[in-house]
C-alpha positions as CSV (number, residue, x, y, z in Angstrom):
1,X,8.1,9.9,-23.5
2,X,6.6,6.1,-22.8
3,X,4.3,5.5,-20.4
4,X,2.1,2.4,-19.1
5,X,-1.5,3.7,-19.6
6,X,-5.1,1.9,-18.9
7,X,-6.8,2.9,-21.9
8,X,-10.3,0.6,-22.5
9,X,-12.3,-0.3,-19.5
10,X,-11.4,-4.2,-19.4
11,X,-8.4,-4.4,-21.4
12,X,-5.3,-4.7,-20.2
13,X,-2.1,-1.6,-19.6
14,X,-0.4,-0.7,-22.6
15,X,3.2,1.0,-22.9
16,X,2.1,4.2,-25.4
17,X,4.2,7.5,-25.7
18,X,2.9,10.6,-24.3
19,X,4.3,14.4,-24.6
20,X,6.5,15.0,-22.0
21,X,4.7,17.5,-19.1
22,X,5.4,20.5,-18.1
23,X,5.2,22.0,-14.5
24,X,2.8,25.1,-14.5
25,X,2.7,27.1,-11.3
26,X,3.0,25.4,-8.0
27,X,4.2,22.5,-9.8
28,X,7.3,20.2,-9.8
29,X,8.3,18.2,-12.5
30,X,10.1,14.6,-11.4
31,X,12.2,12.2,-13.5
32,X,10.7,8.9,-12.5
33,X,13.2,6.8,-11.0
34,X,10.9,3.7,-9.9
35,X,7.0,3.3,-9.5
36,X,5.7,0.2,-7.8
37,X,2.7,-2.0,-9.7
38,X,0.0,-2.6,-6.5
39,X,-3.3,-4.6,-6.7
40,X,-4.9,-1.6,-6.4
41,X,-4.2,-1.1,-10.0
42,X,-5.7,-4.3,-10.6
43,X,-8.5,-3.5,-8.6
44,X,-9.0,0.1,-11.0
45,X,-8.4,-2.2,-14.2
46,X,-11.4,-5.2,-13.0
47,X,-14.2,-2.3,-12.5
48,X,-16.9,-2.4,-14.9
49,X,-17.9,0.5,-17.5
50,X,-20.8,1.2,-14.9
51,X,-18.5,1.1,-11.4
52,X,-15.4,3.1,-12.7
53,X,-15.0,6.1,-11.3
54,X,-11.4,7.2,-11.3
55,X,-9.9,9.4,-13.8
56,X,-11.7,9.1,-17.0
57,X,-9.5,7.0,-19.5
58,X,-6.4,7.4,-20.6
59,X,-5.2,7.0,-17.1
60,X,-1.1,6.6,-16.9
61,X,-0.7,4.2,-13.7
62,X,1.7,4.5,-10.8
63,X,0.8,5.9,-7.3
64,X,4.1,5.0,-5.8
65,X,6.5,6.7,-6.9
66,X,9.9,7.7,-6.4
67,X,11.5,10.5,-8.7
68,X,14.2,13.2,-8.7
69,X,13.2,16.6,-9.0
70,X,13.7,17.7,-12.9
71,X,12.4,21.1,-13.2
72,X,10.1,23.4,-10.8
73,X,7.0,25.7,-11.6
74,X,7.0,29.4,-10.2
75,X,6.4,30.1,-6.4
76,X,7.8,26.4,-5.9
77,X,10.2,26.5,-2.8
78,X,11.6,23.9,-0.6
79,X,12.9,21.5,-3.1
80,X,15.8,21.4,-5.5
81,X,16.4,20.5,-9.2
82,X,18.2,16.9,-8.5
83,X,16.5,16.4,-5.2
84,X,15.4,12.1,-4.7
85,X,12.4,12.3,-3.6
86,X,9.4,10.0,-2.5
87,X,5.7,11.2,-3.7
88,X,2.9,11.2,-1.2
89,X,0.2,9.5,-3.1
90,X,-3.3,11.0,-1.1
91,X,-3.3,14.7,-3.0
92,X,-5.8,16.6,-0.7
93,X,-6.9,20.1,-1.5
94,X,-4.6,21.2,1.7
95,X,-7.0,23.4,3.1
96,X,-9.5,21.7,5.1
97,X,-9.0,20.1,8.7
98,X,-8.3,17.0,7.5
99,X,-5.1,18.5,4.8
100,X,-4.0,20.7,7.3
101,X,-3.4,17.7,10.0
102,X,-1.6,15.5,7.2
103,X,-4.5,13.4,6.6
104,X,-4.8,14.2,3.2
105,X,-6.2,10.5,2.6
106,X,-9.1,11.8,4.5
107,X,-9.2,15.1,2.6
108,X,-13.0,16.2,2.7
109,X,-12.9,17.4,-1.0
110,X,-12.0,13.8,-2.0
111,X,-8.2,13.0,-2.7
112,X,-6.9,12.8,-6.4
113,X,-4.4,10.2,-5.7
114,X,-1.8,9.9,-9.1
115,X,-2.6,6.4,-11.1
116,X,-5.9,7.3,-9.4
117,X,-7.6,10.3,-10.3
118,X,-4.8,11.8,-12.3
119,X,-1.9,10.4,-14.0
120,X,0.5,8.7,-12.3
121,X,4.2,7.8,-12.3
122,X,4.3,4.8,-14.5
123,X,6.2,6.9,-17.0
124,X,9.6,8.5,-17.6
125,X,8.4,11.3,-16.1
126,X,5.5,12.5,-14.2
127,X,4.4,16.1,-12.6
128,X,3.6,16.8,-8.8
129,X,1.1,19.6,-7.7
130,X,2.5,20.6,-4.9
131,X,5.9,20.0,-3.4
132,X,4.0,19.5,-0.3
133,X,3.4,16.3,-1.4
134,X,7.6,15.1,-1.6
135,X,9.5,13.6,0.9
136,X,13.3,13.3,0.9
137,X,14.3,10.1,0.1
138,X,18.1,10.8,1.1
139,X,20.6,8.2,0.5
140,X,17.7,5.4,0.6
141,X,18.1,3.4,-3.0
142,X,14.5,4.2,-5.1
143,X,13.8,0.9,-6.6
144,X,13.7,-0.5,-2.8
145,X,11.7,1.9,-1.2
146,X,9.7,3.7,-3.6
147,X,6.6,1.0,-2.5
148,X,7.4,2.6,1.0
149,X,4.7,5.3,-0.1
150,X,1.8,2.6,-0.1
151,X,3.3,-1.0,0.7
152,X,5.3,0.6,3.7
153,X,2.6,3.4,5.1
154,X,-0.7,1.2,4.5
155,X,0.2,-1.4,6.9
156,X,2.5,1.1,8.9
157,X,-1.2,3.3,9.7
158,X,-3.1,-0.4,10.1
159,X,-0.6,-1.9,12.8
160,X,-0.5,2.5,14.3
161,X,-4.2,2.2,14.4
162,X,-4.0,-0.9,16.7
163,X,-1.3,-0.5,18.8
164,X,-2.8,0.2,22.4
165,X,-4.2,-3.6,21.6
166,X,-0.6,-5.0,21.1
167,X,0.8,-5.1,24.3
168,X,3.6,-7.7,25.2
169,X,1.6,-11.1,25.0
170,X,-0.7,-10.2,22.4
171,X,-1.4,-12.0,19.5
172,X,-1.6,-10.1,15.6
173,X,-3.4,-12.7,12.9
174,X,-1.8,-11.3,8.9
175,X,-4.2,-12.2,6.6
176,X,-1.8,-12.1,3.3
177,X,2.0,-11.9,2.9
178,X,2.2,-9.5,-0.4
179,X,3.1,-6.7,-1.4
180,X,1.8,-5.0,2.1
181,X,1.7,-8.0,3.6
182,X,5.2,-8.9,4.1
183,X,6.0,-5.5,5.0
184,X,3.2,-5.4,8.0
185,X,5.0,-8.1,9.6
186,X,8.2,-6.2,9.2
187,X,6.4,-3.4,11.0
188,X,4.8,-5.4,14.0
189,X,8.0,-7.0,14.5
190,X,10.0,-3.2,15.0
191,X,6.8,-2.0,16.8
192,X,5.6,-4.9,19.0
193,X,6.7,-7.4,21.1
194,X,3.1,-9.3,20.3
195,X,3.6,-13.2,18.4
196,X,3.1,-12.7,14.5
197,X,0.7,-15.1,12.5
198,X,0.3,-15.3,8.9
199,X,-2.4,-16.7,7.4
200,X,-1.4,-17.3,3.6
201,X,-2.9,-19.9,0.8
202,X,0.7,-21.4,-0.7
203,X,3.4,-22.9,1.4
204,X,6.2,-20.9,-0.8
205,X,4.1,-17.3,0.7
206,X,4.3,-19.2,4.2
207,X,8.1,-19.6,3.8
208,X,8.0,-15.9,2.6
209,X,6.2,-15.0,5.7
210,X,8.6,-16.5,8.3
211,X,11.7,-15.2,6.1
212,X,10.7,-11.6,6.9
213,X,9.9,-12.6,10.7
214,X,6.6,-14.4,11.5
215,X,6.5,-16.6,14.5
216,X,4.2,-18.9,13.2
217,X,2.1,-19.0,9.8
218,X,-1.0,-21.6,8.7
219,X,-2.7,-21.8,5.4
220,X,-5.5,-19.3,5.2
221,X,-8.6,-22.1,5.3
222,X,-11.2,-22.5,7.4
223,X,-8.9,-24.6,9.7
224,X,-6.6,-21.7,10.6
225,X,-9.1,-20.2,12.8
226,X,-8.5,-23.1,15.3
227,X,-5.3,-23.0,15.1
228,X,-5.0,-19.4,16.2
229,X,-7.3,-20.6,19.1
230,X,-4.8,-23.3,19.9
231,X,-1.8,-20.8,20.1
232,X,-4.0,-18.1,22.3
233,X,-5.6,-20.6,25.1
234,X,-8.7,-20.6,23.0
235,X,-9.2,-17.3,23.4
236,X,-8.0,-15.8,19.5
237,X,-6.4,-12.9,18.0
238,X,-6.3,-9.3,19.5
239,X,-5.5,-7.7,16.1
240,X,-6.5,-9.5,12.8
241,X,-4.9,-7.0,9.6
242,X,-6.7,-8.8,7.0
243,X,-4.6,-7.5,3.7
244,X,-6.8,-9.5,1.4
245,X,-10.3,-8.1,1.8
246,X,-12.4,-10.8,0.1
247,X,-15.2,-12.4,2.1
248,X,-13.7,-15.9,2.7
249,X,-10.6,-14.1,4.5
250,X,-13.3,-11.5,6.2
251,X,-15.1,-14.4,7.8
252,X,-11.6,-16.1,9.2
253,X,-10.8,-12.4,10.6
254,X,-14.4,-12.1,11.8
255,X,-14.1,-16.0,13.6
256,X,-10.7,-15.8,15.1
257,X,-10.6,-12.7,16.9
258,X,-11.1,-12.5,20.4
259,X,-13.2,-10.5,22.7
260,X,-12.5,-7.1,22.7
261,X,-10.2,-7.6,19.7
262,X,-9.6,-5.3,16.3
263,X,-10.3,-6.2,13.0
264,X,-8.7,-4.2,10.4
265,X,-9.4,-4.5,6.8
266,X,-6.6,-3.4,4.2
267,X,-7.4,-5.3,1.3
268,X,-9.5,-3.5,-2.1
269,X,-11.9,-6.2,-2.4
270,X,-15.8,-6.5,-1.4
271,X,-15.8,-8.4,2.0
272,X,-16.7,-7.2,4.5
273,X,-16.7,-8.8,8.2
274,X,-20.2,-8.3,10.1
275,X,-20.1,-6.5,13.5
276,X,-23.0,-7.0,15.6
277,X,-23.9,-8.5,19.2
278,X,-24.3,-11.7,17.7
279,X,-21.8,-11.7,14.7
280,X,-18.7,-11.6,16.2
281,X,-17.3,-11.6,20.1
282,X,-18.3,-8.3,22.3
283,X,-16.3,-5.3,22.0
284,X,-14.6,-6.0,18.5
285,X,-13.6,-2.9,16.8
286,X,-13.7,-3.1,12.9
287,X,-11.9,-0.6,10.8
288,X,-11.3,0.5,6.6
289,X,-7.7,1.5,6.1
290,X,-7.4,4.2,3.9
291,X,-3.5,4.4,2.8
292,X,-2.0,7.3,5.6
293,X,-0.6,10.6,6.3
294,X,2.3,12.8,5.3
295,X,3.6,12.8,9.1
296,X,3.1,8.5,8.8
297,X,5.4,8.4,5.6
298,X,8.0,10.2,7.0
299,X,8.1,7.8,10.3
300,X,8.4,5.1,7.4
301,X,10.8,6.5,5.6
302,X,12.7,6.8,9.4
303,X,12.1,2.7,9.8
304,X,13.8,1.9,6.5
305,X,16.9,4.2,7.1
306,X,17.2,2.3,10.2
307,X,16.7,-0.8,8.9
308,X,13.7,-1.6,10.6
309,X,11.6,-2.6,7.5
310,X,12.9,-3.8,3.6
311,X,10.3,-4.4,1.1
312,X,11.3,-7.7,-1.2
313,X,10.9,-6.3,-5.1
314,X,11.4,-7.9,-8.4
315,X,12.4,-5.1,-10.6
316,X,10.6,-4.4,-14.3
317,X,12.2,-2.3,-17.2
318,X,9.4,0.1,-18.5
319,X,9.3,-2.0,-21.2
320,X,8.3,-5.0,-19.2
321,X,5.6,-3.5,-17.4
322,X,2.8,-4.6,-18.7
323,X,4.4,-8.4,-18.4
324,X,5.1,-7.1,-14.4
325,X,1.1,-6.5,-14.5
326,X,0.4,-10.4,-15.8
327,X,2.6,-11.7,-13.3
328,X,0.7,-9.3,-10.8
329,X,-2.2,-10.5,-11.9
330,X,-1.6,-14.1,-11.8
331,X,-0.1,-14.1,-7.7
332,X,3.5,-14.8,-9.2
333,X,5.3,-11.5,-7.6
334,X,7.3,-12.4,-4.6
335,X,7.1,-8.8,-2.6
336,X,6.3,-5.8,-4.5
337,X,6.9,-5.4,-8.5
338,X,8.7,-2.0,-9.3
339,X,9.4,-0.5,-12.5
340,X,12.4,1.1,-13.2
341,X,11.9,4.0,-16.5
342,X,15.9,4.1,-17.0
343,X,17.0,0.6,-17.0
């Protein structure tokens, strides 16, 4: 079968063909029937010989995935041969506190994510460990949520994680209308009655911003911080989601929120926004996403049959992957890029 594998530290994904898998006990086999190209990806492919430390190379990419269920492994129950499915992404071990509650992202033997720590779903086909790990994607079309299982639950657990701050009248700062991005506005909208800003650094991503429902959206510059005071009486931001993560948009998130305030970091990148008496107003609370639980991707899933949330996608053959990854690469994918094996 083909698949889109990183194969040299520092080189970029190539479309190889692999032997087909085979579900051994436990196991459930999927026919991949979209997987979504993230930064995250990018963010595996840019790390040096000495700071990688995902699955050792060949890694087949993918950690959102969508897939109907092909064959199943003994003692598998719950799911059925033809079955659409969605993957959770965050494999825990399922036994410790963390598994049992959902949080497998949290697990305390360390998660091994597919396209992460084991091959992913970048490929025709691609094997599960546990059907614990597939949610029923119903009558939802694959291609246009499949990015639900990272673009949709990342923000959806970053906006959950802040909502006793976003009461009516409350401002929320995006940092980055992307591939999560443009969904978290999506989300704050069906969630919130707070005003949306978008901070973004081209006026097309602006546009792109208010299309999916911001109130107002700046260019993501040092000026932007002022004019988030000027729409909040000088007071700034009660929630900034910075989906960027670099230190230029860690210092706007760090200068524009208020007293009191949240700063949540979603971006893979090395910024990081200094908390201490004198760094940033009293009271802030800073927090790390770290993607969400099985519970939270079912309650996304619920959003998108109801039309709560669509994420925007510019669909790839397999064949065009690795030209999805250069556009990726080079900031010139309007939503989320998905591949689709059988087109």
């Amino acid at each position: 079968m083909k698949a889109l594998q990183y194969r040299t530290i520092g080189a970029r994904p190539e479309l190889v063909e692999v032997d087909k898998p085979t579900p051994g006990p436990s196991e459930v086999l999927l026919r991949v029937t979209a997987a979504g190209a993230c930064h995250s990806d990018e963010f595996i492919m840019g790390a040096s010989a000495e700071d990688y430390s995902f699955k050792p190379l060949p890694l087949t990419l993918g950690h959102e995935v969508a897939g109907v269920v092909e064959q199943v492994g003994a003692g598998v129950h719950g799911v059925e041969v033809g079955e659409s499915v969605l993957v959770y992404g965050p494999w825990g071990c399922g036994r410790c506190y963390a598994c049992a509650s959902g949080e497998e992202q949290n697990c305390e033997q360390g998660m091994r994510a597919p396209g992460i720590f084991t091959d992913g779903g970048m490929a025709e086909y691609m094997v599960v460990d546990d059907a614990r790990h597939l949610v029923p994607l119903g009558d939802l079309d694959p291609v246009r949520n499949v990015s639900l299982t990272d673009a949709g639950l990342t923000p959806y657990r970053a906006v959950k994680s802040a909502l006793h701050r976003l009461t009516p009248g409350t401002t929320a700062v995006v940092i980055g209308s992307g591939g999560l991005g443009h969904v978290a506005i999506q989300i704050l909208k069906a969630l919130t009655q707070s005003t949306v800003v978008v901070l973004d650094v081209a006026e097309d991503k602006l546009a792109f911003a208010r299309e999916v429902g911001a109130d107002h959206a700046f260019l993501s510059n040092p000026d932007a911080i002022e004019s988030v005071k000027g729409l909040t009486r000088g007071l700034g931001a009660d929630v900034v989601l910075d989906f960027v993560g670099i230190q230029p948009t860690a210092d706007l998130a760090g200068g524009m929120v208020r007293v009191g305030g949240d700063v949540v970091v979603v971006g893979v990148a090395s910024g990081a926004v200094r908390i201490g008496q004198t760094t940033v107003p009293l009271d802030v609370n800073g927090r790390a996403i770290n993607w969400g639980s099985r519970t939270e991707l079912m309650e996304v899933v619920e959003l998108a049959k109801r039309g709560a949330i669509t994420i925007h996608v510019e669909e790839f053959t397999l064949d065009q992957a690795p030209e999805a990854y250069e556009r990726l690469h080079a900031g010139q994918v309007r939503g989320r890029a998905v591949i689709v094996p059988g087109a």
